[in-house]
mmCIF file of the N, C-alpha and C atoms, coordinates in Angstrom:
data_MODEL
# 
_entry.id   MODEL 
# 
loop_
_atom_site.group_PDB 
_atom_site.id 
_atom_site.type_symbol 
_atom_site.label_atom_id 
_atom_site.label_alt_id 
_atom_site.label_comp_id 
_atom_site.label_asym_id 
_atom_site.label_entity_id 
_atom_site.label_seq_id 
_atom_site.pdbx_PDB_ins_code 
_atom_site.Cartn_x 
_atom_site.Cartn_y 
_atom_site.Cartn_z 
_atom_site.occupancy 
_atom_site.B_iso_or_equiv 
_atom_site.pdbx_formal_charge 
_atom_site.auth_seq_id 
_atom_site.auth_comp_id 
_atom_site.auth_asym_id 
_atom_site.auth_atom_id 
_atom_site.pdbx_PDB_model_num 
ATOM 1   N N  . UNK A 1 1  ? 18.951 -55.517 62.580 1.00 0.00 ? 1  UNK A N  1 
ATOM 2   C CA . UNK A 1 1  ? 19.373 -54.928 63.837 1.00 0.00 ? 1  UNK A CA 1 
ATOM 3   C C  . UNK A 1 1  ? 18.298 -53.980 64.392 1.00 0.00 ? 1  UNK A C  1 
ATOM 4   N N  . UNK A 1 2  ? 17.675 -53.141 63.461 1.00 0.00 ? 2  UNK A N  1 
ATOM 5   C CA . UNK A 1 2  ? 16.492 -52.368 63.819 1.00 0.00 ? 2  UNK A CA 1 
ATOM 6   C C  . UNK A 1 2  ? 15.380 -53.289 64.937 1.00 0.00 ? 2  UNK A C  1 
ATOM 7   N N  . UNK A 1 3  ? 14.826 -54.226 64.007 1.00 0.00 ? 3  UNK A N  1 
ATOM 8   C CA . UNK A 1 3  ? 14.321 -54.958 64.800 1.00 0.00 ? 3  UNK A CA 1 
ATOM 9   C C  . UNK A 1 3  ? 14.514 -55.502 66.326 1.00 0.00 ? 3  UNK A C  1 
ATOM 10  N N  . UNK A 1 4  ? 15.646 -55.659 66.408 1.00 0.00 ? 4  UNK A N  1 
ATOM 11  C CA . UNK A 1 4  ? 16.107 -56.247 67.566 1.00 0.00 ? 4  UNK A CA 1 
ATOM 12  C C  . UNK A 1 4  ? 16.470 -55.623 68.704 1.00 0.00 ? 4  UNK A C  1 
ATOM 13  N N  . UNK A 1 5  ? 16.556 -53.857 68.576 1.00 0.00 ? 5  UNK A N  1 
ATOM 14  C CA . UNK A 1 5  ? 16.580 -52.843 69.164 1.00 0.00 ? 5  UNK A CA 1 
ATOM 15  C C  . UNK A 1 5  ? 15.121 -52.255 69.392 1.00 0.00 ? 5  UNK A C  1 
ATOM 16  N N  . UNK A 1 6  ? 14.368 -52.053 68.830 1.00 0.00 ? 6  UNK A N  1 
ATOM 17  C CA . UNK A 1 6  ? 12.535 -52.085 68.693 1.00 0.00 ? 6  UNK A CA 1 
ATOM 18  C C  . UNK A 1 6  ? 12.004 -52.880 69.971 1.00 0.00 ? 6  UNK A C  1 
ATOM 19  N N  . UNK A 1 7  ? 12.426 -54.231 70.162 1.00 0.00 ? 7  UNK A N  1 
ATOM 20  C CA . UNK A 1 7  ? 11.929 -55.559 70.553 1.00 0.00 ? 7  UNK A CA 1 
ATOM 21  C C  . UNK A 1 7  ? 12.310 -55.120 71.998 1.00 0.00 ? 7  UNK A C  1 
ATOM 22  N N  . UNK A 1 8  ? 13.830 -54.655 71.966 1.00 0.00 ? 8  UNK A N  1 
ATOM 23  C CA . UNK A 1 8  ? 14.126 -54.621 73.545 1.00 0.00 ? 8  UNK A CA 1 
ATOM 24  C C  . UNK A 1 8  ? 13.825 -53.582 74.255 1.00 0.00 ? 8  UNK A C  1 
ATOM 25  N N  . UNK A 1 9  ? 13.670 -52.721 73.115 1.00 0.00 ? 9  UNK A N  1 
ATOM 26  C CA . UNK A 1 9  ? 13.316 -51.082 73.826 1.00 0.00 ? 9  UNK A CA 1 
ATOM 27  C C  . UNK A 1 9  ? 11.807 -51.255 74.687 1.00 0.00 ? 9  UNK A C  1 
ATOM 28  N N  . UNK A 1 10 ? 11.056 -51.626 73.071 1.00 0.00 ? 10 UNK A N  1 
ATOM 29  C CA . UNK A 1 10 ? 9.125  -51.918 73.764 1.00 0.00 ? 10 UNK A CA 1 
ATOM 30  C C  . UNK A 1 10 ? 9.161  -52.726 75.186 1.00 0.00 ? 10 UNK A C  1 
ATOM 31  N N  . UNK A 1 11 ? 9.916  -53.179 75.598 1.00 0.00 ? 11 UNK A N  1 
ATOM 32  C CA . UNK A 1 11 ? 9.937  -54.692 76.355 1.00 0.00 ? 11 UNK A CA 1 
ATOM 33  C C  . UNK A 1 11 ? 10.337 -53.617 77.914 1.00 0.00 ? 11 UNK A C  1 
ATOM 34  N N  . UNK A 1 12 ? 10.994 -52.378 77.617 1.00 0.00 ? 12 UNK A N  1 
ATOM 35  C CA . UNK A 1 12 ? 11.444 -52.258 79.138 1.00 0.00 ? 12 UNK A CA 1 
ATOM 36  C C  . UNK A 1 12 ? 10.611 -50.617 79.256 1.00 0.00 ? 12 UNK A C  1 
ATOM 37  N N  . UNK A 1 13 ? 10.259 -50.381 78.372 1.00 0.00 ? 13 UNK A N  1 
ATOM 38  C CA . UNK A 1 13 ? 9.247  -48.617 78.769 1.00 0.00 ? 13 UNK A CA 1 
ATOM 39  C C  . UNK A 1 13 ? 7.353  -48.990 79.110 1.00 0.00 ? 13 UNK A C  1 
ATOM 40  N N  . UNK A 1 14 ? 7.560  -48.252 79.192 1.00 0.00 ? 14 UNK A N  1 
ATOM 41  C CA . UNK A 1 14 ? 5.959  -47.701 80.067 1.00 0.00 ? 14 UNK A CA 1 
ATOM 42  C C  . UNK A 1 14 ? 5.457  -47.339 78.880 1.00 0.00 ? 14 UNK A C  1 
ATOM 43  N N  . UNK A 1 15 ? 5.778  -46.730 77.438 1.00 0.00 ? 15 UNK A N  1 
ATOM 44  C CA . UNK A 1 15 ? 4.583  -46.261 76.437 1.00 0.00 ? 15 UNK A CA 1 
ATOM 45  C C  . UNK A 1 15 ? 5.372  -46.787 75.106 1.00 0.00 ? 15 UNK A C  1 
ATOM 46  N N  . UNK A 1 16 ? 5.313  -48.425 74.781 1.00 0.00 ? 16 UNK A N  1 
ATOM 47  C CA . UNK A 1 16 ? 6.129  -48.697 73.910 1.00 0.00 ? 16 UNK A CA 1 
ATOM 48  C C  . UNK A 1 16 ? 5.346  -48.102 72.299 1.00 0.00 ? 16 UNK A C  1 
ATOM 49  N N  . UNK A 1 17 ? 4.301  -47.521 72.365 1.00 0.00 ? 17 UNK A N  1 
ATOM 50  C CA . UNK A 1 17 ? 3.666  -46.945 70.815 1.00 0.00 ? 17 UNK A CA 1 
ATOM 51  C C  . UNK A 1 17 ? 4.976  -45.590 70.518 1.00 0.00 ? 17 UNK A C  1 
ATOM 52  N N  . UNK A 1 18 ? 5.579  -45.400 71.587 1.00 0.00 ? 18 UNK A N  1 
ATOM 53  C CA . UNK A 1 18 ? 6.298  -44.389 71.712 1.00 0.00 ? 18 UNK A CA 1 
ATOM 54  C C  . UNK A 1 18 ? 7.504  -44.202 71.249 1.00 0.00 ? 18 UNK A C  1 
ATOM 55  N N  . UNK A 1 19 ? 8.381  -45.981 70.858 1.00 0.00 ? 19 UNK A N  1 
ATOM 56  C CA . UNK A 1 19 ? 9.395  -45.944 70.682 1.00 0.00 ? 19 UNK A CA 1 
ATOM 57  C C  . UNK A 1 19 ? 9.772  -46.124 69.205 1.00 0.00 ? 19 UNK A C  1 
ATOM 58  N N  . UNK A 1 20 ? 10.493 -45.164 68.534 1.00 0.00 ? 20 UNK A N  1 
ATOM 59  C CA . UNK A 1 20 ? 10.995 -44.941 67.344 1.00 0.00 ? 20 UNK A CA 1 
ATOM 60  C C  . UNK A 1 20 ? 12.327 -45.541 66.867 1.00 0.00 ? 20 UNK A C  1 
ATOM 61  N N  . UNK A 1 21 ? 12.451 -46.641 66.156 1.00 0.00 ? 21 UNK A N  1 
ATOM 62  C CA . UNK A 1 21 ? 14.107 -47.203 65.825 1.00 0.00 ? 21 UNK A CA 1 
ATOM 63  C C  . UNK A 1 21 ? 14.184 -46.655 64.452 1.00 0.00 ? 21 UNK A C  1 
ATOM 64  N N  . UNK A 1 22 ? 15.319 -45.652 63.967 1.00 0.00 ? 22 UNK A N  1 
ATOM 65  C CA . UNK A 1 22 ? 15.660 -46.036 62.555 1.00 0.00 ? 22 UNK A CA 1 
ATOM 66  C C  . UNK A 1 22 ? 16.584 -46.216 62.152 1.00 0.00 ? 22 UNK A C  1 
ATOM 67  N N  . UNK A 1 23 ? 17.176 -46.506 60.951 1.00 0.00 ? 23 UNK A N  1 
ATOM 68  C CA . UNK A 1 23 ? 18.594 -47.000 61.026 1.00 0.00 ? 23 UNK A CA 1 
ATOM 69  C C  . UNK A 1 23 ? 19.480 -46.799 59.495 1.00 0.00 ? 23 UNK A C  1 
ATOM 70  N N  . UNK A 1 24 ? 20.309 -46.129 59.518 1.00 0.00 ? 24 UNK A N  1 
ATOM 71  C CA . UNK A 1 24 ? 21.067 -45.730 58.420 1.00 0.00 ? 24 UNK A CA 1 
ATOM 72  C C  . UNK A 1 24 ? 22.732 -46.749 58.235 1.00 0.00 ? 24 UNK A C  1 
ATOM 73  N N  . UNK A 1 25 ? 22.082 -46.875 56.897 1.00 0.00 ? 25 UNK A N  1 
ATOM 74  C CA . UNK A 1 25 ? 23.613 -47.724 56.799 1.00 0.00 ? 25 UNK A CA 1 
ATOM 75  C C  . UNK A 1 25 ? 24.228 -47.424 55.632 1.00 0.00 ? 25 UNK A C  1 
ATOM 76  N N  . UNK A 1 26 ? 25.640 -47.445 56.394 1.00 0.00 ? 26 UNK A N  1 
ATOM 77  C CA . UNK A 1 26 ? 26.706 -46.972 55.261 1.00 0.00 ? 26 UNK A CA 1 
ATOM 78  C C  . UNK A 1 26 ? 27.461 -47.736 55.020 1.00 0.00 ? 26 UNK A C  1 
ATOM 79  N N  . UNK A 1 27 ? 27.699 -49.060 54.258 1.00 0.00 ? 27 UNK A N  1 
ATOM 80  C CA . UNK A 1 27 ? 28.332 -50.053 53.859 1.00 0.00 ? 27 UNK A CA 1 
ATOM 81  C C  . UNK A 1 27 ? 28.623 -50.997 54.811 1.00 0.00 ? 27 UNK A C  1 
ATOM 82  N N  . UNK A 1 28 ? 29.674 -51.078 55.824 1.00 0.00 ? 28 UNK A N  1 
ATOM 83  C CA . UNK A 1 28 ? 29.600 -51.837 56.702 1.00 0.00 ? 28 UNK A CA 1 
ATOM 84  C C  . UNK A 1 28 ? 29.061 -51.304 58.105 1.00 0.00 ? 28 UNK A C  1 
ATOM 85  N N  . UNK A 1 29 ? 28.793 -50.176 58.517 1.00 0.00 ? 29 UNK A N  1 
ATOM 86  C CA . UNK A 1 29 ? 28.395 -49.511 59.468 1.00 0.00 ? 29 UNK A CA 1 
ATOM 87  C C  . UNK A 1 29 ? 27.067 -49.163 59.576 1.00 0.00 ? 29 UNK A C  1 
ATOM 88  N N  . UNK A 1 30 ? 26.575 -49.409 60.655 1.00 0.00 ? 30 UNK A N  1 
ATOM 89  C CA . UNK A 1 30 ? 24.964 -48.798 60.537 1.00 0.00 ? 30 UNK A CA 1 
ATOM 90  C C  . UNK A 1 30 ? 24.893 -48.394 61.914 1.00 0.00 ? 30 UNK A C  1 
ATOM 91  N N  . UNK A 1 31 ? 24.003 -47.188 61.596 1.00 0.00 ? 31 UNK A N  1 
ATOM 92  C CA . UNK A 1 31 ? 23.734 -45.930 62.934 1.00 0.00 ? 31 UNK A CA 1 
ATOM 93  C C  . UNK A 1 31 ? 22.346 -46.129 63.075 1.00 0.00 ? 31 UNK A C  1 
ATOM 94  N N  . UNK A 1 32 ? 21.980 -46.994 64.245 1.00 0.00 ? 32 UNK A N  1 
ATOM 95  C CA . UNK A 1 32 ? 20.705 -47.010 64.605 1.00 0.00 ? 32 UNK A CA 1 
ATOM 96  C C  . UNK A 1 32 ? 19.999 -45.876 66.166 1.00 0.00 ? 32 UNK A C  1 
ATOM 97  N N  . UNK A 1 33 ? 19.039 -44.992 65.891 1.00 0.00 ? 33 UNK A N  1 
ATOM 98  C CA . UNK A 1 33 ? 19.176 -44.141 66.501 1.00 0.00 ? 33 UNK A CA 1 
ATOM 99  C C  . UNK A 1 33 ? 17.436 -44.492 67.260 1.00 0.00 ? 33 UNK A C  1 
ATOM 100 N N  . UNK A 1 34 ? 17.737 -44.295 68.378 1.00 0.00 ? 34 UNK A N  1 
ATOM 101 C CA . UNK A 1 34 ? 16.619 -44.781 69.535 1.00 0.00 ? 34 UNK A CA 1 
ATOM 102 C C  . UNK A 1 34 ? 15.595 -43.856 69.867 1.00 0.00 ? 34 UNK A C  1 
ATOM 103 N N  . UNK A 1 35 ? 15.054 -43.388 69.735 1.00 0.00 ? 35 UNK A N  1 
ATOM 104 C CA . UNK A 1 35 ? 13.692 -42.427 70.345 1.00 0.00 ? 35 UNK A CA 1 
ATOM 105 C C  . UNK A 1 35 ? 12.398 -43.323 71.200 1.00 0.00 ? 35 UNK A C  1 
ATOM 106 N N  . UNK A 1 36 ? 12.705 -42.730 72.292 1.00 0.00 ? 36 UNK A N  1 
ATOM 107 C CA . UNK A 1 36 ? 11.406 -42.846 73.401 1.00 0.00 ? 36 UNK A CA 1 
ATOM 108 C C  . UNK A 1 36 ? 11.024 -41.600 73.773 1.00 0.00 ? 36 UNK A C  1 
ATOM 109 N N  . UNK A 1 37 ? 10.149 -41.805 74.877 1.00 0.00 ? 37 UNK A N  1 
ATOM 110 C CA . UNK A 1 37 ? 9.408  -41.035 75.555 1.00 0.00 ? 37 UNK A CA 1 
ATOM 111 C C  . UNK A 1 37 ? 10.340 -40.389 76.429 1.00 0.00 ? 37 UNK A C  1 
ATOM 112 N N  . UNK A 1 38 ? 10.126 -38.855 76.317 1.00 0.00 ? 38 UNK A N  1 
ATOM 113 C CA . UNK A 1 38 ? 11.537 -38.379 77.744 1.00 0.00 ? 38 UNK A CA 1 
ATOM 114 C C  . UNK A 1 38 ? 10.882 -39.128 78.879 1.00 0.00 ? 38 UNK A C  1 
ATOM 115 N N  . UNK A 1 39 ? 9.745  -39.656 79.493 1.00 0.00 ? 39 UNK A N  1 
ATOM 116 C CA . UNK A 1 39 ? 9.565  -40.145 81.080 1.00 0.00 ? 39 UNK A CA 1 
ATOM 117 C C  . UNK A 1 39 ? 9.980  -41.837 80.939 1.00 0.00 ? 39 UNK A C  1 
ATOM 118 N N  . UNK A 1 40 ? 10.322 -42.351 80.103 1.00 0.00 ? 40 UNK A N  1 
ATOM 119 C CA . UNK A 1 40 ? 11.181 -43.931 79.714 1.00 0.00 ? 40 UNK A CA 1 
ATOM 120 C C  . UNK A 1 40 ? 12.321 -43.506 79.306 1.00 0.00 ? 40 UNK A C  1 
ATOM 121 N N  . UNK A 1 41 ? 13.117 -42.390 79.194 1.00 0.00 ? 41 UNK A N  1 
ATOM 122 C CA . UNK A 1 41 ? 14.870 -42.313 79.057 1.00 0.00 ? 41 UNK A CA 1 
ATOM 123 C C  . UNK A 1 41 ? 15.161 -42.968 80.273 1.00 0.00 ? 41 UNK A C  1 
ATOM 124 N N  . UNK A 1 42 ? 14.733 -42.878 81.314 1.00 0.00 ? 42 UNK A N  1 
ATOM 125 C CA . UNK A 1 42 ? 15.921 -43.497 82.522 1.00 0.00 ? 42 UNK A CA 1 
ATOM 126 C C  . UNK A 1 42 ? 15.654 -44.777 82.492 1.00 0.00 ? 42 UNK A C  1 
ATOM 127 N N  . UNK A 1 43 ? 14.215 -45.453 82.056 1.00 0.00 ? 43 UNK A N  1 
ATOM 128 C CA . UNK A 1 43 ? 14.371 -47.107 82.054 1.00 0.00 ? 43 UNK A CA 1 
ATOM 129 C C  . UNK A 1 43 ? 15.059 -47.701 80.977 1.00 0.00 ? 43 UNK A C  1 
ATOM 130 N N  . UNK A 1 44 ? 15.055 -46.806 80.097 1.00 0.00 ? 44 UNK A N  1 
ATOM 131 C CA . UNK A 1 44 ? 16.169 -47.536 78.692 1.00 0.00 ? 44 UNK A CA 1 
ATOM 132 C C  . UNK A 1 44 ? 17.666 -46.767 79.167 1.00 0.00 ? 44 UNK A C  1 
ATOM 133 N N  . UNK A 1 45 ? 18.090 -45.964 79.639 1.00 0.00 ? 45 UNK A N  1 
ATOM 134 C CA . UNK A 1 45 ? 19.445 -45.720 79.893 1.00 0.00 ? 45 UNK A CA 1 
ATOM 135 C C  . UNK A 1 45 ? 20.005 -46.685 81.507 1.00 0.00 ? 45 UNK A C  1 
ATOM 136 N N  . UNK A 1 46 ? 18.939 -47.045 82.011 1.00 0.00 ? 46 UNK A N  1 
ATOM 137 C CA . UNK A 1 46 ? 19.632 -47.269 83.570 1.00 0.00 ? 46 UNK A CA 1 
ATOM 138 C C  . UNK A 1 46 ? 20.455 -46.732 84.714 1.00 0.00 ? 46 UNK A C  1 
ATOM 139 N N  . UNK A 1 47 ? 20.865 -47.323 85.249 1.00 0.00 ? 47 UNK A N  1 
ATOM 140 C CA . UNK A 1 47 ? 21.333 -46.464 86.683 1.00 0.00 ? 47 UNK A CA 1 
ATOM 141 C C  . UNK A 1 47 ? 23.264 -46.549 86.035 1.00 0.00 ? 47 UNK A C  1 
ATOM 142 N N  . UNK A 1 48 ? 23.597 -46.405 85.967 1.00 0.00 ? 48 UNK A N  1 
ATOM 143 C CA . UNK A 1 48 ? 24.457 -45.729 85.382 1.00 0.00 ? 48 UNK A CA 1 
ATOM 144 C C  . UNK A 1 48 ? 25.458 -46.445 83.970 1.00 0.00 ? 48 UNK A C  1 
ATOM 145 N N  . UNK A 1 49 ? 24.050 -46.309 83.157 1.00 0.00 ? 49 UNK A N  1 
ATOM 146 C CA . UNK A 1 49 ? 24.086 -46.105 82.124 1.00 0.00 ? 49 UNK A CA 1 
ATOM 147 C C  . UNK A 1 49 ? 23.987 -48.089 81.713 1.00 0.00 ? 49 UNK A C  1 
ATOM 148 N N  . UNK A 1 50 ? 23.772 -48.804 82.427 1.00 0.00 ? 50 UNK A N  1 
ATOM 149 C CA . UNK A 1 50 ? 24.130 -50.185 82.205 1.00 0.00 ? 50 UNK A CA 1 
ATOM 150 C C  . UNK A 1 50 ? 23.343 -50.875 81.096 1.00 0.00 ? 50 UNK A C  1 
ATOM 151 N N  . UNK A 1 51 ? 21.733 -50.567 81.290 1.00 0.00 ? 51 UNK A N  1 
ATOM 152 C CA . UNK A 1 51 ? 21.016 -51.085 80.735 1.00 0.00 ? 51 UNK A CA 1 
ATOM 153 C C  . UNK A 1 51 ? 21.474 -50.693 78.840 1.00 0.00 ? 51 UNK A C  1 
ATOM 154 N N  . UNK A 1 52 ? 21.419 -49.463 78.866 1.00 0.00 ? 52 UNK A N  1 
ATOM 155 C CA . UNK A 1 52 ? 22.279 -49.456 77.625 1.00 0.00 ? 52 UNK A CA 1 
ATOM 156 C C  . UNK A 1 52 ? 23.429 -49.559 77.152 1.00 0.00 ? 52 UNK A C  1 
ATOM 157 N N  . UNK A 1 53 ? 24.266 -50.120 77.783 1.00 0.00 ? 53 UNK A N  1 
ATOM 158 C CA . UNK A 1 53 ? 25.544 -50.649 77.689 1.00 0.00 ? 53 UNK A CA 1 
ATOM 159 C C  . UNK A 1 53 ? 25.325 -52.105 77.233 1.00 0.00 ? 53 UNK A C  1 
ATOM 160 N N  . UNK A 1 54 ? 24.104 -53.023 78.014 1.00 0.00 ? 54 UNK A N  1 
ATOM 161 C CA . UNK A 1 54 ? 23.657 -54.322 77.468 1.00 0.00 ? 54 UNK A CA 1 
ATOM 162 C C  . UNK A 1 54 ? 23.004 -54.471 76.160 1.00 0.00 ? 54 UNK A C  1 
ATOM 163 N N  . UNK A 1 55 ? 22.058 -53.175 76.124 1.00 0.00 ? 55 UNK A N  1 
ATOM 164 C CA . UNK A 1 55 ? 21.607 -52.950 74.429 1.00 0.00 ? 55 UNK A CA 1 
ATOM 165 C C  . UNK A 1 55 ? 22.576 -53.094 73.674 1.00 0.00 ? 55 UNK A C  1 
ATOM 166 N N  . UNK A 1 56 ? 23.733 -52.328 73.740 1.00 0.00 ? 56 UNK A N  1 
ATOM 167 C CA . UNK A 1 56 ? 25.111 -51.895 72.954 1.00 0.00 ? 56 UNK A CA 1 
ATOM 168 C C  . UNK A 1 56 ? 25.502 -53.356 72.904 1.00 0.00 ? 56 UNK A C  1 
ATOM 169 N N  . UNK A 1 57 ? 26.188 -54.360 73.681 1.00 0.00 ? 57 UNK A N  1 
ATOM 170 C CA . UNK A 1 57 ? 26.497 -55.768 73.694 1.00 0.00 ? 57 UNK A CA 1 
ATOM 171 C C  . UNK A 1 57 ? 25.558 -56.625 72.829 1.00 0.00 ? 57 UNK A C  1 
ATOM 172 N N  . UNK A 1 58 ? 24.160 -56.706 73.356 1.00 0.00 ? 58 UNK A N  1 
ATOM 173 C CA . UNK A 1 58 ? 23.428 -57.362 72.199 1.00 0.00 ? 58 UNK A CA 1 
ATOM 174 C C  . UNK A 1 58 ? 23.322 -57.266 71.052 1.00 0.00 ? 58 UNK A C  1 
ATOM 175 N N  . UNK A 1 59 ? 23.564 -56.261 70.555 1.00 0.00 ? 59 UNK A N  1 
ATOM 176 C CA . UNK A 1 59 ? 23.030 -55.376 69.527 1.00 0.00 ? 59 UNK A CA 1 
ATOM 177 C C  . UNK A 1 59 ? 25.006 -55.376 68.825 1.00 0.00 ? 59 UNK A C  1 
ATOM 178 N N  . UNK A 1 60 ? 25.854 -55.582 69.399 1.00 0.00 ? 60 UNK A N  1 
ATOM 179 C CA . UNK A 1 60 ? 27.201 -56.116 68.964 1.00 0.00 ? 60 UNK A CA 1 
ATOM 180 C C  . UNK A 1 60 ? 27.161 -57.343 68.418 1.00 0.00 ? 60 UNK A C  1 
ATOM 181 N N  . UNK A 1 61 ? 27.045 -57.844 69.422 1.00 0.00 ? 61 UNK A N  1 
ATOM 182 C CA . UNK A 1 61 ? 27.423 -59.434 69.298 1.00 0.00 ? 61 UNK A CA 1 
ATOM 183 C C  . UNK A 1 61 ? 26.213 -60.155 68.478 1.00 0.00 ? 61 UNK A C  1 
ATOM 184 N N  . UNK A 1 62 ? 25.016 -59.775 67.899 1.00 0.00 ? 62 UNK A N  1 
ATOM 185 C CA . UNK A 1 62 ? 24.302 -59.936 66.727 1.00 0.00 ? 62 UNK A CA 1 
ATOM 186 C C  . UNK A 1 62 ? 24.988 -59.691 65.508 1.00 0.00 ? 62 UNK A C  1 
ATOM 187 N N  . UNK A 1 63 ? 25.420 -58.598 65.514 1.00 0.00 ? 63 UNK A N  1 
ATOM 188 C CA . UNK A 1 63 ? 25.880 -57.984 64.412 1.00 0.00 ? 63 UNK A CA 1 
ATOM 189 C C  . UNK A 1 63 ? 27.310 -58.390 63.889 1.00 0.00 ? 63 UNK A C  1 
ATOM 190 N N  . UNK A 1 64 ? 28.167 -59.035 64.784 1.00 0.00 ? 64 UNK A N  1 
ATOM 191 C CA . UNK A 1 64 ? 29.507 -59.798 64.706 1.00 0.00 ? 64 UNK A CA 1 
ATOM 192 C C  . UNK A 1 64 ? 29.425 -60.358 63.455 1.00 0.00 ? 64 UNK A C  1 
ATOM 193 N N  . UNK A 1 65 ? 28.046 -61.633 63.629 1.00 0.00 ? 65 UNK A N  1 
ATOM 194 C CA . UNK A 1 65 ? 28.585 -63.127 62.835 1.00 0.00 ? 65 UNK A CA 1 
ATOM 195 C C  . UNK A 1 65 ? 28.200 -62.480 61.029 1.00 0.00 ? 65 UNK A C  1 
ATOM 196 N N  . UNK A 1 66 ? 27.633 -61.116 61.103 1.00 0.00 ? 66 UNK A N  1 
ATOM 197 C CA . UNK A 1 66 ? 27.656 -60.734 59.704 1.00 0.00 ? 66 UNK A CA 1 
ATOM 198 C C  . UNK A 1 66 ? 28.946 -59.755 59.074 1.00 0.00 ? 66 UNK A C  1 
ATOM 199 N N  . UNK A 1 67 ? 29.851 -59.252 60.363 1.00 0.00 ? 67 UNK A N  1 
ATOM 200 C CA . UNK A 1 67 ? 30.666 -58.329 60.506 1.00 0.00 ? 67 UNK A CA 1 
ATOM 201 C C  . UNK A 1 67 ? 30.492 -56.872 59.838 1.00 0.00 ? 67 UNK A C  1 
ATOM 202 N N  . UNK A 1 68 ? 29.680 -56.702 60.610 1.00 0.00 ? 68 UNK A N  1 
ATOM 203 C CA . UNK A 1 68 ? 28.979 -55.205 60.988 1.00 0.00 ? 68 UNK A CA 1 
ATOM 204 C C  . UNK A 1 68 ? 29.562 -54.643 61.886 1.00 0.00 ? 68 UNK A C  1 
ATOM 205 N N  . UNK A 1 69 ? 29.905 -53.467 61.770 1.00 0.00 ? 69 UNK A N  1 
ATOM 206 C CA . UNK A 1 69 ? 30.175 -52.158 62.743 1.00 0.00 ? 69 UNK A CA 1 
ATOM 207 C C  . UNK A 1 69 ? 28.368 -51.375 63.312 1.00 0.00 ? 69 UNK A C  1 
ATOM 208 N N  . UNK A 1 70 ? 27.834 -51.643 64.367 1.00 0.00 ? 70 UNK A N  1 
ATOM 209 C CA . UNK A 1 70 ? 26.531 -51.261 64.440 1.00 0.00 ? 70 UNK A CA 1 
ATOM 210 C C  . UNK A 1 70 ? 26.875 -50.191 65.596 1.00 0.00 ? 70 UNK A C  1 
ATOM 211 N N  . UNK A 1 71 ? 26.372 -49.250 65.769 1.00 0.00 ? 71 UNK A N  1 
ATOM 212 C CA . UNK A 1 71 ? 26.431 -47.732 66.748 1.00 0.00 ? 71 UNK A CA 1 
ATOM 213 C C  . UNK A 1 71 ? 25.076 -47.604 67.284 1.00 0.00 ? 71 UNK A C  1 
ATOM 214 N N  . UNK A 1 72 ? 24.416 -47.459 68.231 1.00 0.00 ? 72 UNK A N  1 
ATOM 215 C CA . UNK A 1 72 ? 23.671 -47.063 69.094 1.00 0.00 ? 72 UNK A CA 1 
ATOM 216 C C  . UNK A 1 72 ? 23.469 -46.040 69.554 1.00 0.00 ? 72 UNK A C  1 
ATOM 217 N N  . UNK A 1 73 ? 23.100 -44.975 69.450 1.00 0.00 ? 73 UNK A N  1 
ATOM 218 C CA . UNK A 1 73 ? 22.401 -43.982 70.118 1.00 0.00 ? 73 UNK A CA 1 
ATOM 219 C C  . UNK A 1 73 ? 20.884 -43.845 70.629 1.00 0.00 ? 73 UNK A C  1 
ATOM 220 N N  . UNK A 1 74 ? 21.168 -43.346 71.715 1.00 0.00 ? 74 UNK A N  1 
ATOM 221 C CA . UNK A 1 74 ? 19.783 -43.244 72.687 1.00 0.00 ? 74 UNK A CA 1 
ATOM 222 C C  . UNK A 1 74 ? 19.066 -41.666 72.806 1.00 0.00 ? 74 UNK A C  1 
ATOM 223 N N  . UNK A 1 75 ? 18.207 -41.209 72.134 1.00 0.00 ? 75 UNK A N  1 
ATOM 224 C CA . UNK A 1 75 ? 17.882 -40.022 71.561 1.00 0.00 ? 75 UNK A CA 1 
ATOM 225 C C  . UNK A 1 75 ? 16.449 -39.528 72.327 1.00 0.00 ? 75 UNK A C  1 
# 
């Protein structure tokens, strides 16, 4: 899941050396926590709030067919 959050983040900022994924997991749950650049928070959050709402969906519906609980935060 790290990966796949990494991939989409680099793909939509202006300084992808910038973007930090790490990811803690606690049995079935994993807290993957997002770090960019504060001047790429608004291209990874979107206009009200969508673009990471689609992260959150992808980043679900990956994680389904193993039945994972995966959490997203944008940091």
């Amino acid at each position: 899941m790290k990966e796949l959050v990494e991939v989409i983040a680099k793909a939509l900022v202006d300084h992808p050396d910038e973007v930090v994924v790490t990811e803690k997991q606690d049995g079935k749950d994993i807290k993957i926590e997002l770090h960019v650049a504060p001047s790429d928070m608004g291209k990874v959050i979107g206009k009200q709030g969508r673009i990471a709402k689609a992260i959150r969906a992808v980043v679900k519906a990956a994680s389904s067919k193993d039945d994972l609980y995966v959490d997203v935060d944008i940091i």
